[in-house]
C-alpha positions in Angstrom: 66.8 -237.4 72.9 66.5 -240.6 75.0 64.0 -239.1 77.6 63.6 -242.9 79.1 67.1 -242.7 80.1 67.8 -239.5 81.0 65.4 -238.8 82.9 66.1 -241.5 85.5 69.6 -240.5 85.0 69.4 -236.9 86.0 67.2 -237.8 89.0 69.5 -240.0 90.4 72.4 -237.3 90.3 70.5 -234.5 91.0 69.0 -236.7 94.6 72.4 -238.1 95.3 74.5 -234.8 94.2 72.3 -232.7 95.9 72.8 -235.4 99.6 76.8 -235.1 98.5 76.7 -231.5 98.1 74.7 -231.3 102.1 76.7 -233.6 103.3 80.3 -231.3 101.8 81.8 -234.6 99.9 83.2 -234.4 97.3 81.5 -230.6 96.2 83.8 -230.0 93.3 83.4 -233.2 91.2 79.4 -233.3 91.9 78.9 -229.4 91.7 80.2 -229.2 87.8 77.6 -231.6 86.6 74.5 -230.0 88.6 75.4 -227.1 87.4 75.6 -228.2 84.0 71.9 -230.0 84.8 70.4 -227.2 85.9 71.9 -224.5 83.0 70.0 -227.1 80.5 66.6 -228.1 82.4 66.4 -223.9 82.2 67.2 -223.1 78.6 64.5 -225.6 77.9 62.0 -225.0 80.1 62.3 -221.4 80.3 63.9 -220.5 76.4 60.6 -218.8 75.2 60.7 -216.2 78.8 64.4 -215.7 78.2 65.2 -212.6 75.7 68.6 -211.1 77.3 71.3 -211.9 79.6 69.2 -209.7 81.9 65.8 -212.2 81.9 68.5 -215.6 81.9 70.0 -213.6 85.2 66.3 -212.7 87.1 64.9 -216.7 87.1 65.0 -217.9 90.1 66.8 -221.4 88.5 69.9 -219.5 88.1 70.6 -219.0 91.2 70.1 -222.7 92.1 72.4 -223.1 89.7 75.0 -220.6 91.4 74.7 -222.5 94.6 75.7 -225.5 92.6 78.8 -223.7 91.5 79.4 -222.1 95.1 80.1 -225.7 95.9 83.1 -226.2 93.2 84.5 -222.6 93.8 84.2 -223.2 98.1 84.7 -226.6 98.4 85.9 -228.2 102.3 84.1 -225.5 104.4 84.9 -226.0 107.8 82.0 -228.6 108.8 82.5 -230.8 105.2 83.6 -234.3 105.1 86.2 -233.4 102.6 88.2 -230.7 105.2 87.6 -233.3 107.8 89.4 -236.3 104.8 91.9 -233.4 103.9 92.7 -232.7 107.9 92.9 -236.3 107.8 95.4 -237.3 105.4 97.9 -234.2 106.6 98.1 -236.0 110.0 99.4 -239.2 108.6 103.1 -239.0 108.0 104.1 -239.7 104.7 106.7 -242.8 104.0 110.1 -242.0 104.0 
């Protein structure tokens, strides 16, 4: 489509996603768009290897892309900023 703007586009959230994702902030709003990333850099680049379910299932970029989605159905692991933000903000009392 606009490869000129994509492409800088997709770098820039796949480099800062994927230090958001290490880092355990915000995992569920960054891991849907990854995921989405990496379902559509495979269908093109690999659409001519990919005959079943079976072949989509054995390349080695779907499970990058399940780690993406580990991180929206897991999110706030014990050593993520956002348990440590949710721990947080169920410290403070609420106003009366």
């Amino acid at each position: 489509m606009y490869p000129q703007v994509l492409a800088p586009f997709v770098a820039g959230l796949e480099i800062f996603g994927g230090i958001l994702l290490l880092l355990g902030l915000f995992t569920r709003i960054i891991a849907v768009p990854l995921a989405v990333v990496m379902v559509v850099a495979t269908v093109v680049d690999k659409a001519k290897d990919i005959d079943s379910l079976a072949a989509y299932t054995d390349l080695i970029e779907t499970v990058y892309m399940e780690v993406c989605s580990f991180g929206w159905r897991l999110p706030g692991l014990a050593v993520s900023l956002d348990r440590l933000i949710l721990q947080r903000q169920e410290i403070r009392p609420s106003a009366p």
